[in-house]
C-alpha positions in Angstrom: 30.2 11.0 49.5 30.2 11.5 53.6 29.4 14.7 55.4 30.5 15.1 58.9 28.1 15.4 61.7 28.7 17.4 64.9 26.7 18.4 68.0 25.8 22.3 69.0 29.3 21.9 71.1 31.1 21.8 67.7 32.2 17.7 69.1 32.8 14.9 66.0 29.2 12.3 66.3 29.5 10.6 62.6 29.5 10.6 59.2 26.9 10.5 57.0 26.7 9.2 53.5 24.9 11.7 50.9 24.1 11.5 47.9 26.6 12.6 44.8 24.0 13.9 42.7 23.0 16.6 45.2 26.2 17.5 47.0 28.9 16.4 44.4 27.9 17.6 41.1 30.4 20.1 39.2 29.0 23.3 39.7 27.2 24.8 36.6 27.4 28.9 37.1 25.6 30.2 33.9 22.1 28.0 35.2 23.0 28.9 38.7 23.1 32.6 37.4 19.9 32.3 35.3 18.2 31.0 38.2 19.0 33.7 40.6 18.0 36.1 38.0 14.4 34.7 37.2 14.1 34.6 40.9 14.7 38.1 41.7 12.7 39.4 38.8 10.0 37.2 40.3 9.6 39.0 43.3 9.6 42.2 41.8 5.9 44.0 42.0 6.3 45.3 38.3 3.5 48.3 39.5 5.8 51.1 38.2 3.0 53.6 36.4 3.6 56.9 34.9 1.2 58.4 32.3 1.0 59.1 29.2 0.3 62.5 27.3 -3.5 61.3 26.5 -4.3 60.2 30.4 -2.6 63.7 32.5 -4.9 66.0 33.7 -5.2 69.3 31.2 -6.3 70.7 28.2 -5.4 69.7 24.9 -6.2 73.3 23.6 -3.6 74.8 21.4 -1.5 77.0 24.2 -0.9 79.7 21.0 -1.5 80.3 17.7 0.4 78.9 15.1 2.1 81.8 13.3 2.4 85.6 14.1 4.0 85.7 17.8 7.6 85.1 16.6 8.0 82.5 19.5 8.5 78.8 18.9 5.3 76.5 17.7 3.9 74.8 20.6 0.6 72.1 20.9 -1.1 71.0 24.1 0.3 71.6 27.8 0.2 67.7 27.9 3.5 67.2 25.8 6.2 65.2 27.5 8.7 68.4 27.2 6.1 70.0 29.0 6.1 70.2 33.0 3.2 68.1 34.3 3.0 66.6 30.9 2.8 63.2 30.2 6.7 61.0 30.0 7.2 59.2 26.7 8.4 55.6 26.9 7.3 55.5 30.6 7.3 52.2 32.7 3.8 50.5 32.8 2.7 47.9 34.9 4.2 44.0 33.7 4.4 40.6 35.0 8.4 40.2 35.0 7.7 36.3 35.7 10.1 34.1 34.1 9.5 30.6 33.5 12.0 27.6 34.1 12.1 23.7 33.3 12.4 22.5 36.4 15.8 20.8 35.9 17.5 24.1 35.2 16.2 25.0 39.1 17.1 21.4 40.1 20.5 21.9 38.8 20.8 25.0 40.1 20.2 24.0 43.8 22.4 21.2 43.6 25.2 23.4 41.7 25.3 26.0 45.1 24.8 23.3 47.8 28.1 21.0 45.7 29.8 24.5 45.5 29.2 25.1 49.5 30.7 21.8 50.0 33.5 22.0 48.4 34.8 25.9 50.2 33.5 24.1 53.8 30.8 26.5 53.8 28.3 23.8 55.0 28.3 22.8 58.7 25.6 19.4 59.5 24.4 19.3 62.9 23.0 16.2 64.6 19.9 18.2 66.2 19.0 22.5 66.8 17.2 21.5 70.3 15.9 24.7 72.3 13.9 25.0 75.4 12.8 28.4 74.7 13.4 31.4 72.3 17.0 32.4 73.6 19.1 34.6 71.1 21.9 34.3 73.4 21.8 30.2 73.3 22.1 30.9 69.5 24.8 32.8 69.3 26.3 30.3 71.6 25.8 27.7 69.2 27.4 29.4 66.5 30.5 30.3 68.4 30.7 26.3 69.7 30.6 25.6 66.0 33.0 28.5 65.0 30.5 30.2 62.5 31.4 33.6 61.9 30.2 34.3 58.8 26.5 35.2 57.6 24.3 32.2 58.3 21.3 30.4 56.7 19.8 27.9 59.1 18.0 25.0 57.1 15.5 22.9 59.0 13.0 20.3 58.1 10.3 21.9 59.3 8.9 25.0 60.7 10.9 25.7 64.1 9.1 28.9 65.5 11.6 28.4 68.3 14.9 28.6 65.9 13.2 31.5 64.3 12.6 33.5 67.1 15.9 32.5 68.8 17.9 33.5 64.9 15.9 36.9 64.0 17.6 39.3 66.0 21.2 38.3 64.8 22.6 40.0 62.3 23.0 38.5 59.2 21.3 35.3 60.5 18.7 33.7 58.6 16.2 30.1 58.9 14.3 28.5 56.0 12.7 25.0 55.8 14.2 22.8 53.7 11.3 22.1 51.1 11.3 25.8 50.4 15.4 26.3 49.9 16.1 28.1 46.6 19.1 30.1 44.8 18.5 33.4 46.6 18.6 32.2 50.3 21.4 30.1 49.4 23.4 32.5 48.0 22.2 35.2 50.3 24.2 34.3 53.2 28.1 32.6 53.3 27.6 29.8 55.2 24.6 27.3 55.5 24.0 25.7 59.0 21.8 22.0 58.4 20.2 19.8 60.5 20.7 16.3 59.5 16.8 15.9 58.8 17.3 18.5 56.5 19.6 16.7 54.7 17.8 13.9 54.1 14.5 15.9 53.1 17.2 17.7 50.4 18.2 14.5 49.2 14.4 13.5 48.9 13.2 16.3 46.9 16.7 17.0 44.8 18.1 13.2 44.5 18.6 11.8 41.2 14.9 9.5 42.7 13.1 12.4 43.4 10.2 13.4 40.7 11.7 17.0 40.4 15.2 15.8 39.3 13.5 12.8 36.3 10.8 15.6 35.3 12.4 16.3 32.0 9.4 18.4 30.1 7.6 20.3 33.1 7.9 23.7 33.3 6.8 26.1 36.6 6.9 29.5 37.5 10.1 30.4 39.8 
């Protein structure tokens, strides 16, 4: 399939042909959910602590006697119905880590970026060429190319100028393109690519890439 191409003035240069395995596939939205799930849990910290009835501080003296009060039976001032006790069935810390064959992420990638294609949701640009961090030259940009919508801006490389010139807009965000995943993706509504970034897409997502033939590795998200 072709993408167009335009300039940062929004102006037709050329079309460029792409491969159908990355940006033509029918979009799979169970692995593309699954994906974005195990993501998410990934970044979570999994630190949530609370403590049990053995590890609060207090005695674990008998608070009164048994029988002869007439008041209810009670144990320890540790017991979970207790305040300052310990909770029952707390959280404890846990690795929430979920592991993926790497075609279900591969899939996954491919599913969003075919599905961004096919709404227009993707823009190509020839070039992002900046002399200096300029917000106002970004925005620019965006309203030559008539991007309203939240933005990802995908880039083959680390552009400290693009990132400096993107991070005070709102609801603006840059990424690399060998680092892309679900979340970004489908943080933001429309994606913004250079047309290096395309090609280093294709390189690591095409159907001659190592990641798309693996069919047995497995990796942490």
């Amino acid at each position: 399939m072709k993408l167009k191409v335009v300039d940062v003035k929004g102006a037709d240069i050329e079309s460029i042909e792409v491969e159908d395995s990355v940006f033509g596939i029918t979009p799979n939205e169970p692995v593309v959910h699954q994906v974005l799930v195990a993501q998410l849990a990934a970044r979570r910290s999994g630190s949530a602590n609370t403590k049990t009835r053995g590890e609060v501080r207090g005695s674990t003296r008998k608070l009164r006697r048994q029988k002869g009060l007439g008041m209810a039976r009670v144990g320890s001032n540790r017991t979970p119905v207790r305040r300052g006790g310990g909770v029952a069935f707390g959280p404890k810390p846990r690795n929430y880590t979920q592991r993926l064959p790497r075609k279900m992420k591969h899939l996954a990638i491919c599913s969003v970026l075919s599905d961004r294609i096919v709404k227009e949701k993707i823009t190509v640009v020839d070039s992002i060429e900046l002399d200096k961090p300029s917000t106002k030259s970004m925005i620019n940009i965006f309203n030559e190319l008539g991007i309203s919508e939240s933005s990802l801006i995908v880039t083959e490389g680390i552009d400290r100028i693009i990132v400096r010139s993107a991070r005070n807009i709102p609801h603006t965000g840059v990424t690399q393109a060998d680092i892309l995943s679900v979340i970004d993706m489908l943080s933001f509504e429309h994606m913004l690519l250079t047309v290096d970034a395309v090609r280093q897409i294709e390189n690591l997502w095409g159907k001659d890439s190592k990641v798309g033939t693996s069919s047995e590795s497995e990796g942490d998200v």
